[in-house]
N, C-alpha and C positions, 0 to 999 in steps of 0.2 A: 349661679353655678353653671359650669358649662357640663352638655353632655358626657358620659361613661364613653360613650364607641361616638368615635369620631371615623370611621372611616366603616362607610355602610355595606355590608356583601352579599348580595344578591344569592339566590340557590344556584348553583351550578350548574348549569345545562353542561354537552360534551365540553370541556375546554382541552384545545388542542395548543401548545404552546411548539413550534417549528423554530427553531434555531441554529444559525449556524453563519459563517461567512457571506460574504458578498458572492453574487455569481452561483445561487445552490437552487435557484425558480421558488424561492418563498412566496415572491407575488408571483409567479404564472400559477400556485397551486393555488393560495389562494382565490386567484380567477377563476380558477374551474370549480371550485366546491364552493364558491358562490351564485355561480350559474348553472349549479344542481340542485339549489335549491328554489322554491317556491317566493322567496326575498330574503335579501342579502343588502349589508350597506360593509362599506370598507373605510376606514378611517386611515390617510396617509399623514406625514410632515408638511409636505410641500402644495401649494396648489399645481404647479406644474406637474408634481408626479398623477395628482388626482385627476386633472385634466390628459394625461397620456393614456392610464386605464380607463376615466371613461369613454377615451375614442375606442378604445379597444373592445371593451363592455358592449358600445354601441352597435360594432361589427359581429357580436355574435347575435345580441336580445334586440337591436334596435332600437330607435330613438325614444320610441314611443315607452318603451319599457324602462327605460334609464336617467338618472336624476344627478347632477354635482351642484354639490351644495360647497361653495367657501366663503369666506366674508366678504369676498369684491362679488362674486358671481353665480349665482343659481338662476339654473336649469331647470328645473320639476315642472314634469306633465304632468297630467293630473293619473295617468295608468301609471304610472313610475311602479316598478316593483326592484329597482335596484339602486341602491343610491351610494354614490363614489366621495366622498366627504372630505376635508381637513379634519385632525384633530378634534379641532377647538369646534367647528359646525358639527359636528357624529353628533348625534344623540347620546346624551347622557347614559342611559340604560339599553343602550341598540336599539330605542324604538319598536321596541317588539317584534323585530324582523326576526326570520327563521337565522338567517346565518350572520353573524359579527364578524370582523375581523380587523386587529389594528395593528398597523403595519412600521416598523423599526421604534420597536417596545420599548429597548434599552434608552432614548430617547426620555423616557421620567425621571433620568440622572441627568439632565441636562438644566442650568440653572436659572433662563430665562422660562421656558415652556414645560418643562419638567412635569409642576403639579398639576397639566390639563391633560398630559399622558399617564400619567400615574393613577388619575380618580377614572380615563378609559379604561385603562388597566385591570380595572378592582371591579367595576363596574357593568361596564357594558358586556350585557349577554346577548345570545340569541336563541332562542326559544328551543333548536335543535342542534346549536353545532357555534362554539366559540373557537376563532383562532387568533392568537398570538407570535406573533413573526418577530423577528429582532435578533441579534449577536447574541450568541452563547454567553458574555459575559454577564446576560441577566438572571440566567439560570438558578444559581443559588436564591434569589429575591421573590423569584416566578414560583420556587419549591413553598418556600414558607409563607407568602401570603396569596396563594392558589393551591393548596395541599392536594385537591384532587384534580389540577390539571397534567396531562400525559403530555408526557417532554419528549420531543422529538429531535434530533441532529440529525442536520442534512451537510453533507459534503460537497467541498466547492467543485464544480465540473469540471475546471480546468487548472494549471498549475501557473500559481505566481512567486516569479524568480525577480532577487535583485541582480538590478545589470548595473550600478553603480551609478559615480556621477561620471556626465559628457555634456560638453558646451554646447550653447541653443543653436549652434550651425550645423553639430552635428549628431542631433536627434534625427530619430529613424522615424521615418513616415507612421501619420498614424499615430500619432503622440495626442495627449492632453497637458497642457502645464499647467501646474494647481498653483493659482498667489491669493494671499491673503488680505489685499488690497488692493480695491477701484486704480488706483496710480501704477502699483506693479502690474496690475492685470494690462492696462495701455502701455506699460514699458516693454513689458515682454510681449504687445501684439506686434508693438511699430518694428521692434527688431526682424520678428517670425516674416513680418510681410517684406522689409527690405533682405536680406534671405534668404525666404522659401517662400515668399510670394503671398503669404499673408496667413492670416487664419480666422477660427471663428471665437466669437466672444460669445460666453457665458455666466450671467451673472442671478443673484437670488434676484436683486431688484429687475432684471425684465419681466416684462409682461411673456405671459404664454405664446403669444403671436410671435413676440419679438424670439424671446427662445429658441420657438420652435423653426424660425426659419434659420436663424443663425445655426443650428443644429443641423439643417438641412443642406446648409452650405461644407460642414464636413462630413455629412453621410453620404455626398453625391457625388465626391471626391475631388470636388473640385476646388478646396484646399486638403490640406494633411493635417492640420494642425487646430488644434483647439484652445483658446486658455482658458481658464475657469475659475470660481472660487471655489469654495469648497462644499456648495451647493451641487459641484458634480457625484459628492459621493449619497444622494440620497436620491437612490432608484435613477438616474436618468442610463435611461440603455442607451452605450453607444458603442460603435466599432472601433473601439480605441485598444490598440496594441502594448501601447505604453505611458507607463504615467510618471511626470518629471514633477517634480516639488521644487517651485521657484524658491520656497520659504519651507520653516519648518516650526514657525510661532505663529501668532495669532492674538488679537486684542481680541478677551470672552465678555468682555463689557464690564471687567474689572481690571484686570492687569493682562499685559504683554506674557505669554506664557509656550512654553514650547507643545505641542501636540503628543495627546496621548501615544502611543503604538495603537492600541485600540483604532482612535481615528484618524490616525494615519493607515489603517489598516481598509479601513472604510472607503478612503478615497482612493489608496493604490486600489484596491480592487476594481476600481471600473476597467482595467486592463485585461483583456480577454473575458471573453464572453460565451457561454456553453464550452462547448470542446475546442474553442481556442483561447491558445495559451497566452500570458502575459506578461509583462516584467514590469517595474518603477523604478525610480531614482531621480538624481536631484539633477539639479543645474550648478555646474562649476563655470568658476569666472562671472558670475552673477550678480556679488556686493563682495564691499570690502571687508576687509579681517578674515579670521579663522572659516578656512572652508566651509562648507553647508554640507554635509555628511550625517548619515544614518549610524548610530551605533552599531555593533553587532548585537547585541541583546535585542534592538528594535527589528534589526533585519531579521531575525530569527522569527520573533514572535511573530510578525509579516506573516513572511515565509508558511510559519504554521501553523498559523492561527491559535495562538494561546496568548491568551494576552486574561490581566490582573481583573477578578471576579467584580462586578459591582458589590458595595457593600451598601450604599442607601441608595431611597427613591426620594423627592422633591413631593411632598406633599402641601397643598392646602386645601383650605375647608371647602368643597365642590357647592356648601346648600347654605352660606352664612346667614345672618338673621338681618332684617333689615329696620330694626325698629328707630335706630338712628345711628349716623354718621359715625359715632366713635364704639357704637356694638359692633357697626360693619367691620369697622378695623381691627376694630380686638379682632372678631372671629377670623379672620380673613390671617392673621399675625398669631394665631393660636398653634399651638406646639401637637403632631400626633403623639398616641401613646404606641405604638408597633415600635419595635424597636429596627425593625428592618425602615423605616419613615423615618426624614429629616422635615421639618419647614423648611419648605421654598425661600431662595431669598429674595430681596425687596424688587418683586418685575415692576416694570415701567408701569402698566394701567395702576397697580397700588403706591406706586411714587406719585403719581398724579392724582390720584386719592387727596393722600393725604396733604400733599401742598393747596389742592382746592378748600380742601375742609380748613385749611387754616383761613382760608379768607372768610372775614366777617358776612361780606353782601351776600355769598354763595351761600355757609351754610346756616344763615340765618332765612333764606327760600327753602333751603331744603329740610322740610320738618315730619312730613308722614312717611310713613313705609311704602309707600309706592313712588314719592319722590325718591325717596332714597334709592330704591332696587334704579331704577328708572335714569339718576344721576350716578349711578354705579356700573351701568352701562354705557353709559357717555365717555365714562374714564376707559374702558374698556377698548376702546375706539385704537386700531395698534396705530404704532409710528413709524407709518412706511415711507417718512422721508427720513429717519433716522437722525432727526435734528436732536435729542434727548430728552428729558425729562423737562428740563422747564419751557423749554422752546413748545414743548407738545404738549404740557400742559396749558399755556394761553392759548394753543389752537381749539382744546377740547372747552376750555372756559367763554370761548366766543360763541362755540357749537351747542353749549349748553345755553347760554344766554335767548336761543332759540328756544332750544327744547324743554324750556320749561316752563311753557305758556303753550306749550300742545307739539302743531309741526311746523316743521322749516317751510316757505314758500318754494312752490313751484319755479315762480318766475325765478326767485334768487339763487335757486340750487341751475338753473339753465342758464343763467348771466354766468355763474362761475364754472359751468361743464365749458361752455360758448368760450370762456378766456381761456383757459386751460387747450382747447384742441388744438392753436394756435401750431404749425408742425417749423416752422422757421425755426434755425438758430441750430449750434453745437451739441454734440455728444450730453454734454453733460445737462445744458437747457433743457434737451428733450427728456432725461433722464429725472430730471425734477419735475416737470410736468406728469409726466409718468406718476410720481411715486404721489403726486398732491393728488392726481386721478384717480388713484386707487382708492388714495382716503374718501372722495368723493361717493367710487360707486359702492364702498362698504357701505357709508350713511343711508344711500340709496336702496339700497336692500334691506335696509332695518323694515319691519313691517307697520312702526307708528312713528316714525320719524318724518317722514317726507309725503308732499301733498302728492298726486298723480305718481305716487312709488314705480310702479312700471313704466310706465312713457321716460324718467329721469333715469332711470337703470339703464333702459338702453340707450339714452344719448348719451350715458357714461361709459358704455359698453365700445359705444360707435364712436367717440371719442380717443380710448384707449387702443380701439385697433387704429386709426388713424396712426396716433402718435407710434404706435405700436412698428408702422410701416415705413414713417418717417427715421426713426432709429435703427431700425435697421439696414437703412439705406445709408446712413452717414457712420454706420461702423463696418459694412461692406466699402464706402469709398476711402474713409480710415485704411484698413485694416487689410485690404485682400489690393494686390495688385494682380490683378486680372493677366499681366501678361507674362509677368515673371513667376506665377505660377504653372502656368501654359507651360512655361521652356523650362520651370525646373522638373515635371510629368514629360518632356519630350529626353528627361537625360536619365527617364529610370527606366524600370521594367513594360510599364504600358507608353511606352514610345510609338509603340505599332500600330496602337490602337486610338493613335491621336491623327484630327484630318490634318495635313498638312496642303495648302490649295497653293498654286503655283498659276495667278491671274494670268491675263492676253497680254498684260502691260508689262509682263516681267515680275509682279510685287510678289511677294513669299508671302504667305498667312501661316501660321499656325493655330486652329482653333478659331479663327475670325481674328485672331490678333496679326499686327504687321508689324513685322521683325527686318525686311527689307526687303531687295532688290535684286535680280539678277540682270547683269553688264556680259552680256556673252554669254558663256559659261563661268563668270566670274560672280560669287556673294558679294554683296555691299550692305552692311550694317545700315540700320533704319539711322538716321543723324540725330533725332530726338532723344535716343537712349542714353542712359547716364553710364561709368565706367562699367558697375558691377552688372546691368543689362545685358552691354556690349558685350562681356565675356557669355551671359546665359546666350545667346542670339547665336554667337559664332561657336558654340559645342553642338545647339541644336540645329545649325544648317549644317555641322560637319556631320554630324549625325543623318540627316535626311536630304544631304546632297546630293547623292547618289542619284535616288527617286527623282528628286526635282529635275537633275540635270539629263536623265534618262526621260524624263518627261517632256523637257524642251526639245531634245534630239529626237522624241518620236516625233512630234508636230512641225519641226525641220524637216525632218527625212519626208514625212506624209505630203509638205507643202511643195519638196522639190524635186523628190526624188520615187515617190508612190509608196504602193505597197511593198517592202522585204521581209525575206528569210532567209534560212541560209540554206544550203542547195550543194551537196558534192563538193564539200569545202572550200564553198564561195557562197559571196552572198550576191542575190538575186533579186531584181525587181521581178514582180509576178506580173505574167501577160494579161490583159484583159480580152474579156471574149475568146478564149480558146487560143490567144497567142502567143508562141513561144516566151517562156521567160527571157532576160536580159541580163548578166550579168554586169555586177556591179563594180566591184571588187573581189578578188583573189583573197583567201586565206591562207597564209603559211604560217607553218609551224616556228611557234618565237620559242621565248625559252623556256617553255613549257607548255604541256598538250593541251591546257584546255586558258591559252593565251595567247592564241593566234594575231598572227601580225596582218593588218589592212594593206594593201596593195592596191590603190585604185585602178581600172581600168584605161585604157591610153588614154582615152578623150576626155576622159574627166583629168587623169594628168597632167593633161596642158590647159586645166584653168588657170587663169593667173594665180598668183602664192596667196592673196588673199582669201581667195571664196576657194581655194583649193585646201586651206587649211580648217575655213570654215566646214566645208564638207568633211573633210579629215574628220573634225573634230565632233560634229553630230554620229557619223559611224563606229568612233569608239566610244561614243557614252550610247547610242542603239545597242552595237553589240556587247556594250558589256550589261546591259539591261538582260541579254534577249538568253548569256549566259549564268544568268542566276542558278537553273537548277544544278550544274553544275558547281557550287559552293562546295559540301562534301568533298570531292575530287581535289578542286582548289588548297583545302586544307592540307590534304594527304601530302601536295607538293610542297605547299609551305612548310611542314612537320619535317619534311625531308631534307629541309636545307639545316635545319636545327641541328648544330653539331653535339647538344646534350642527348638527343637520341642514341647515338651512336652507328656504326656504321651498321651492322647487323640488321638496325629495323631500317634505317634508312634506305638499304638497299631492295627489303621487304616492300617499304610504301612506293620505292619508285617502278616495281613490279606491279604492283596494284594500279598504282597511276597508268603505266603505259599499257597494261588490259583494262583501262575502263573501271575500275572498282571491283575486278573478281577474278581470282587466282587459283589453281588447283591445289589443295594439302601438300601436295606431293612437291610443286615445282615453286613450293614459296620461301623452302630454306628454314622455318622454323625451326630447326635443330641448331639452327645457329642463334636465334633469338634469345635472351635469357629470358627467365619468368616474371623477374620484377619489371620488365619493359612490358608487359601486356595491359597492365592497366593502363598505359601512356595509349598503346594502340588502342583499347575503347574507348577512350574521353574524344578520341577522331572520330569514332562511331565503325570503327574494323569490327568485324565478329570474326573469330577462329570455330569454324565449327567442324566437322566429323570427318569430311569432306574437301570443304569448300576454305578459300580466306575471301572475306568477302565485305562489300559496306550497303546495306539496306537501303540508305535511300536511294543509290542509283540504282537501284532495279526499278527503279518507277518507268513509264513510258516517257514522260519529257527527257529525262537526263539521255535515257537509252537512244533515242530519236537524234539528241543532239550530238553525242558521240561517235555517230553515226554516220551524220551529215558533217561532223568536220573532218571526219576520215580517221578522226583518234581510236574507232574498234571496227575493222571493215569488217569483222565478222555479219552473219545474217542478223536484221532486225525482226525482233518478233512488235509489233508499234503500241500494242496493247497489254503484252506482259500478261498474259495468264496465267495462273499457277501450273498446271499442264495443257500440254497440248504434242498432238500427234511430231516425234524425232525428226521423221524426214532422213537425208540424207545427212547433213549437217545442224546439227541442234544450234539455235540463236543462240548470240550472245545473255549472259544471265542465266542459262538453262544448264542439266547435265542429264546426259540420257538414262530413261527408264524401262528398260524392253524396246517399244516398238513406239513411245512416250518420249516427251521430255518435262521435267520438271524445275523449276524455279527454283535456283539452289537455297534462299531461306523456306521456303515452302518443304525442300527436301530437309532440310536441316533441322525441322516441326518434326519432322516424322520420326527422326534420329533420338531426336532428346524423349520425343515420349519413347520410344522405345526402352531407352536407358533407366526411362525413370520408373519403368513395367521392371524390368531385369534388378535394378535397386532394391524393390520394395518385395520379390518373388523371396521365397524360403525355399526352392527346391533351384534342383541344375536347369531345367527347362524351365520355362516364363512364358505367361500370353502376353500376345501383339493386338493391341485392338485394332482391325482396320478400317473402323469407322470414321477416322479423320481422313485417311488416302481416299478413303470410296467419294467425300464428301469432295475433294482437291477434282475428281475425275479422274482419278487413277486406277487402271485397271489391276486385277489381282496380280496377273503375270508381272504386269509394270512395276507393283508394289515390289516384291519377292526379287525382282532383276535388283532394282534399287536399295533393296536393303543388302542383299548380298554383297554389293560394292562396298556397303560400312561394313561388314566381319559379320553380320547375320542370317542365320540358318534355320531355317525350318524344319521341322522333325515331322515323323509320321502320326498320321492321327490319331487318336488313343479311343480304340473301341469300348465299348461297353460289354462286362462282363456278360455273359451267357444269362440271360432270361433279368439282368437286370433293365428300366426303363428311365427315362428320362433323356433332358438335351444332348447332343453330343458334347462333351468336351474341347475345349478349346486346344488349338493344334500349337505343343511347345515349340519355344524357338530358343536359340541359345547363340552365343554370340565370342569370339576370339579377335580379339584386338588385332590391327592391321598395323604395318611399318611402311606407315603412309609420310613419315616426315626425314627421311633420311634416305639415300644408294643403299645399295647392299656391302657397299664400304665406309662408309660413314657414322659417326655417332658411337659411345661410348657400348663398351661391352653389356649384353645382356643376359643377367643371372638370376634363374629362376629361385624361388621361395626354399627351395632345399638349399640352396648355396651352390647346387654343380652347374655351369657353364652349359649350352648345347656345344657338341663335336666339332662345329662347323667354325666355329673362334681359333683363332688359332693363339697358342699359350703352352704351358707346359701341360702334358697327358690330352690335348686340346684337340689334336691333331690326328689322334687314332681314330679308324672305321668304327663305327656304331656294330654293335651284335644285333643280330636279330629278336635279342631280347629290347634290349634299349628301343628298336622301331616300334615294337610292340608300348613300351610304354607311350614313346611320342606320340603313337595313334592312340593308345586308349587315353592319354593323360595319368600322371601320375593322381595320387590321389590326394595330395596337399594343391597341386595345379586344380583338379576337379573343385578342391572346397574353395581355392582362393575366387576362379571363377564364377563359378554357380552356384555360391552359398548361398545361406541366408542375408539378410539386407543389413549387415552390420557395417561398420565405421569404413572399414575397407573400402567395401565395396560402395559405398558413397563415396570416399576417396579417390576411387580409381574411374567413377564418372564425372568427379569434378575434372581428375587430370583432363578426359578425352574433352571435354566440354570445354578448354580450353584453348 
């Protein structure tokens, strides 16, 4: 008879069941309410994952405190009070630690592993505080066979969008591609490296080591690309943007079958991580037939996370009876009663069961219940070269042939650690060696298996890192082309931030890689390169010519010519020791102001055409080096040639160009500009402010200085550009006078907008001015008060305190009447106030008659619709009417 209650339930401590999408810190909580308590063990899927928390564990609690336990590898000191586990290693009952936690729950519907998560599940407590982590689609399951665990959903932090499908050329940085096979996974690296320069390989079967570096190769940025299987969607954090689906089926170890949404959901999610955001989609042009396309039903559920409830768990019996070979199986093969429980179906260690038991020699040895438990663990033994069921059952039948005459020899388990580390040979060699290693250091760990159990563990250990090292050295030289990844980072966004060296010998490097040569001033392509090279090589020396060729022309100029600058719209050697400068060459104006033409000096004219050309030719990649900061400027002119502009701004920029980047309101013509052309002027970096037209970066001191010196603004240089500073007779260029001050016109144009945005948010006619920004600028009160009254505002008298009331003074109102700073007094469309009547001064019909002395009275006082439009309350209007000025 077998048992009534096949599945045992422990009393409840807290159970806390957290559930929800990928990306919601399931496991970062659980780290921390692990390492708030007194001990904690964590139960993951993967060793890899268990080995990434416990580096993590170890940076808060330290070595000494922390313990992984998996079937190739433990760690345990003997102070351990924290222990980071697999699954299948947790402790059946949590080990009586204070805190449990087992981590991607939903995983007990899974049909190879299912019933070792399911009996954690039911099982494993912790004395003060169980948590359960997993997809929401366990939740129904979690309710009725945990009734008093408290159900949590957590929301994912960031938002994941389908971006559809796009070919592997033209994946956006920062991608993962998921394949579901060893073969596709090298199909789609070999493509990514010839490409985009390569990428990193990800798979269940590496080792940790191996992994972890390959991981390291796309967190360092030094590829973009990742491929994976589908082992990336269980916990590996990475900085991955976007996830492409090579495939959208899968062999589950019974049939070819297409992937849930669910776990499809699982693996898009490694896209965006915390508060950044993510997208998925597949690969087109990939294989052949019917596209590789996501339903809308799948994208949806994706999308928002709803995806079809679990309805069983995988159960088998956690505590079978071992009195002999065919009780084992029965119980092992026994049906639960929960109705929420299925039997597991037939996993490999119980295939291998019962094919042993069928042979006569074996289960005629195996006769007591401690052979049996003992030869039930031998079966146990997993199949990490993934050869099958009968392939692994003669390996485990060899292993038992050992261990049932006590333990395996020392010597014999080091002859075959000693064959195995062998690191020669291909990808796939080292990757079998690998997966036989594994088998080795699981045996090794067993605690009655092996003679000198630690000394064999870590030559399995030391082993596996070797080979560990070895493969990943031969899927970096696979997989990552070192230089065409180089040039495809020299054609994006961090371009700027790549070294580019330009050797004594002429050679180009980028990044230590050699890309070629310079012949003069002329690129020459490295000869070794293949076609698709030679195009990366010759975008990224058109890209960083510039620098290189201003880089050879300064060590030209340095070796023949000395020290220059340029000097009173020439350029000049500088005197040494106090001696006059020299000029060099003459600058004139070419056809356009900040493109001065070379003119060399007589003497150097009559070099021969050679070395006169050579000279020529180092002084306009010097000078156009030495013109960088004017770029800004440069634009303004090129905008200006644009005939989509139109003539209006066109004629604007070339006003700006020929003052240096700064124009008065008054004398820039906007009245003729339309308004849909103003966004075209910012994207140049123009500002239109209160005052001023003007562009921010040339008010720096370089550009000012340079403009200076080629004679493009002979106004006064101020060389250091303060925000104020004492007017003088003539205020520098950049500045507009304050009183007795001048001020930097975006400095002055700070002062403007807060003002506006005091007058916006006021409810009465009068407003405060805070002049805590001006005091800070060095602007004195008077200075302030001069400078605002040139914008249209006014300061009011100071508002006393009533008779025997106390407190601060009140702040002194200001109030403000828009100026006809953008038009003559003949110009520009007629102006009609809020009532509808015209001022007098228009001329129209009734337009032309003298004002009464009533009418001036209104003008002065304002009418009383003019009073609310202006100094109302802070409604739509008048937001309105300081976006206009703000224009």
């Amino acid at each position: 008879m077998f048992p009534d209650i096949v599945t045992s339930r422990p009393t409840d401590s807290r159970v806390r069941a957290v559930l929800g999408p990928t990306n919601t810190g399931k496991t970062h909580l659980a780290i921390e309410r692990m390492c708030g308590h007194a001990s904690g063990v964590i139960g993951f899927p993967l060793r890899l994952l268990a080995r990434e928390v416990y580096d993590r564990v170890c940076a808060i609690k330290g070595e000494s405190q922390v313990a992984l336990v998996t079937g190739e590898e433990r760690i345990e000191p003997k102070t351990a009070r924290y222990f980071l586990c697999t699954a299948e290693a947790m402790p059946r009952d949590g080990g009586g630690k204070s805190f449990v936690a087992l981590d991607e729950a939903q995983l007990a519907a899974d049909r190879e592993r299912g019933h070792i998560f399911t009996d954690r599940l039911l099982n494993a407590r912790g004395r003060d505080e169980t948590m359960l982590l997993g997809s929401a689609t366990i939740e129904p399951l979690i309710r009725a066979l945990v009734p008093r665990a408290e159900i949590e959903e957590r929301p994912r932090f960031s938002t994941l969008t389908h971006a559809g499908s796009a070919k592997l050329s033209r994946l956006p940085p920062r991608s993962a591609v998921v394949a579901f096979s060893i073969e596709q996974v090298y199909q789609v690296a070999e493509l990514l490296r010839r490409f985009r320069g390569g990428a990193a390989v990800v798979m269940g079967a590496l080792s940790p080591q191996t992994r972890n570096r390959q991981v390291e190769l796309f967190q360092s940025g030094e590829v973009d690309y990742i491929v994976a299987t589908d082992a990336i969607g269980m916990g590996l954090n990475l900085d991955v943007r976007h996830v492409a689906f090579a495939a959208l089926s899968k062999f589950d170890g019974v049939r070819q079958r297409r992937l849930t949404p669910a776990e499809m959901a699982q693996i898009a999610g490694r896209a965006g991580r915390h508060q950044t955001d993510g997208s998925f989609g597949t690969l087109s042009g990939n294989r052949r037939g019917a596209p590789l396309e996501l339903t809308e039903d799948e994208v949806y559920a994706i999308e928002q996370h709803r995806f079809a409830p679990l309805t069983k768990l995988y159960w088998r019996d956690p505590k079978p009876r071992f009195d002999t070979l065919d009780v084992l199986v029965a119980d092992l093969e026994r049906r639960p009663h929960e109705p929420e429980l299925t039997a597991a179906p037939e996993a490999i260690d119980l295939a291998v069961l019962k094919r042993l038991s069928e042979d006569p020699a074996i289960a005629r040895d195996v006769t007591t219940a401690g052979l049996v438990r003992r030869f039930w663990e031998a079966c146990q033994l997993p199949d990490f070269r993934s050869q099958g069921a009968d392939a692994h059952a003669r390996f485990v039948a060899r292993l038992w042939s050992d261990l049932r005459h006590g333990h395996i020899g020392a010597d014999y388990v080091a002859a075959r650690i000693s064959e195995l580390g062998h690191t020669g040979g291909d990808i796939d060699t080292l990757q079998g060696r690998l997966a036989a290693i594994r088998s080795w250091a699981y045996i090794c760990q067993r605690p009655d298996w092996v003679l000198a159990r630690d000394e064999m563990a870590a030559r399995a250990r030391a082993a596996e890192a070797k080979l560990s090292d070895a493969l990943h050295q031969r899927l970096t030289e696979r997989f990552v082309n070192r230089r065409t990844s180089v040039l495809m980072k020299s054609m994006g966004k961090d371009a700027g931030l790549l070294r580019v060296k330009l050797e004594d010998d002429g050679q180009v490097k980028v990044e230590d890689q050699h890309i070629g040569h310079l012949e003069g001033f002329r690129f020459v392509v490295d000869a070794t390169a293949d076609s698709d090279e030679r195009k990366l090589m010759l975008a990224a020396a058109e890209k960083h010519m510039a620098g290189l060729l201003a880089q050879k022309a300064q060590k030209l100029v340095a070796d023949e010519l000395g020290d220059l600058a340029i000097a009173h719209g020439a350029i000049v050697r500088r005197g040494a020791g106090g001696a006059p400068d020299q000029v060099i060459a003459a600058l004139e104006r070419g056809r356009a102001a900040t493109r001065p033409r070379i003119v060399l000096e007589k003497d150097l004219a009559r070099l021969d055409p050679a070395h006169r050309a050579r000279v020529q030719d180092a002084l306009e990649h010097w000078l156009e080096a030495r013109l960088a900061p004017l770029a800004p400027l440069r634009a303004l002119e090129a905008a200006s040639e644009d005939p989509e502009a139109g003539s209006e701004v066109r004629a604007l920029l070339l006003t700006l160009a020929d003052r240096g980047g700064t124009v008065r309101r008054e004398d820039a013509g906007l009245a003729h500009v339309p308004k849909d052309k103003r966004p075209f002027m910012r994207r140049l970096g123009v500002t239109i402010g209160s005052l001023d037209v003007y562009v921010p970066s040339l008010l720096k001191p370089a550009p000012r200085q340079l403009l200076h010196e080629l004679g493009v603004d002979p106004r006064p240089l101020r060389e250091t550009m303060e925000p104020v500073i004492d007017a003088g007779r003539h205020p520098p260029a950049g500045y507009r006078r304050a009183g007795r001050q001048a001020i930097r016109v975006d400095m002055a144009e700070k002062l403007f907008r807060a003002a506006h945005e005091a007058r916006a948010r006021a409810a009465e006619r009068g407003f405060p001015v805070d002049t805590a920004l001006a005091t800070s600028m060095g602007l004195t009160q008077d200075g302030f008060r001069s400078l605002m009254k040139d914008a249209g505002f006014r300061q009011g008298q100071p508002v006393e305190l009533a008779e025997g009331a106390y407190g601060p003074p009140r702040p002194v109102p200001w109030t403000w009447r828009p100026l006809r700073k953008d038009r003559g007094p003949a110009q520009g469309p007629r102006r009609v106030r809020e009532n509808g009547r015209p001022p007098a001064h228009h001329a129209g019909k009734g337009e032309g008659k003298p004002r009464s002395k009533g009418d001036g009275r209104e003008r002065r006082r304002g009418a009383p619709e003019r009073r609310k439009a202006d100094h109302g309350p802070a409604t739509g209007k008048a937001f309105a009417g300081l976006a206009d000025l703000l224009e």
